[in-house]
N, C-alpha and C positions, 0 to 999 in steps of 0.2 A: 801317602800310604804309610801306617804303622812300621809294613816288613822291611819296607824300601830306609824306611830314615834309621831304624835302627840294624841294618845292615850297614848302611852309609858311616852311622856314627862308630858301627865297631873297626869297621876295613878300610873306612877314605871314598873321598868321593867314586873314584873308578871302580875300585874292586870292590865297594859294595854298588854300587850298581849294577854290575855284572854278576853278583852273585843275586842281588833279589829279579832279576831276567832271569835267571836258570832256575830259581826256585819258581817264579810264577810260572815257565812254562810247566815244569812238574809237576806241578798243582794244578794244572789244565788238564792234564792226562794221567793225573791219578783222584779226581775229584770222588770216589765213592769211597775210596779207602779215609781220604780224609773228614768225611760226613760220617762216617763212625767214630774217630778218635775224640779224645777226651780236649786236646790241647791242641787242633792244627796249626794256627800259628804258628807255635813253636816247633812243632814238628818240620813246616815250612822254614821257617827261620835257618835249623838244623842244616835242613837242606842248600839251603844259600851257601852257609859254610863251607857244607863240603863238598859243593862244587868249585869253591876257591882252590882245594885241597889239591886237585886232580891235575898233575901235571907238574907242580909245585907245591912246596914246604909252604907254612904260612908261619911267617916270621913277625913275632912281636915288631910293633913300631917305636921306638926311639927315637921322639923328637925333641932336637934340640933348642926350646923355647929363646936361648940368648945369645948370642953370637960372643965372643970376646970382647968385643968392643960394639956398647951402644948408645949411634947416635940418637937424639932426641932433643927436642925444641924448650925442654924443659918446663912447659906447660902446668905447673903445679903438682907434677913430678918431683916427689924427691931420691937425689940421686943416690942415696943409699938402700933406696929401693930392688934396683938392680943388680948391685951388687950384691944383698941379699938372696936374692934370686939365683944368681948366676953361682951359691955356693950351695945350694941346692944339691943333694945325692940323684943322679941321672933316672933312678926311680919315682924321685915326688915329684918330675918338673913334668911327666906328661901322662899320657894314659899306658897302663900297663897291661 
């Protein structure tokens, strides 16, 4: 399902799954409102979000793709590869 994977790929597997459950049930018991709109999806979509909202902040994710030190089998890897990586500003190394 479209809403489901791109809720998933905004929030992470849990809380977007929890948020396109609360959206689909919305969209169960408001289906006439939605058969008029221009965009339901995204209206849905919407939805999912901010039902994440309720109860809590929704805090950008910062992941840290490399640890200090990595190991690796060297596999045609080159190791300046990593360290590349690993100078990276904490903004380009994940989703923001």
């Amino acid at each position: 399902m479209t809403l489901r994977r791109a809720l998933v790929a905004r929030h992470g597997l849990e809380r977007g799954c929890e948020a396109a459950a609360a959206a689909i049930a919305w969209a169960s018991e408001h289906r006439e409102e939605l058969a008029e709109m221009d965009n339901p999806l995204g209206y849905v979509y919407r939805v999912g979000q901010s039902s994440l909202r309720r109860g809590h902040r929704i805090d950008r994710l910062r992941v840290d793709l490399l640890p200090d030190s990595v190991i690796h089998d060297g596999n045609g890897v080159d190791d300046t590869l990593f360290d590349s990586l690993r100078r990276l500003a904490p903004d380009q190394r994940g989703p923001s």
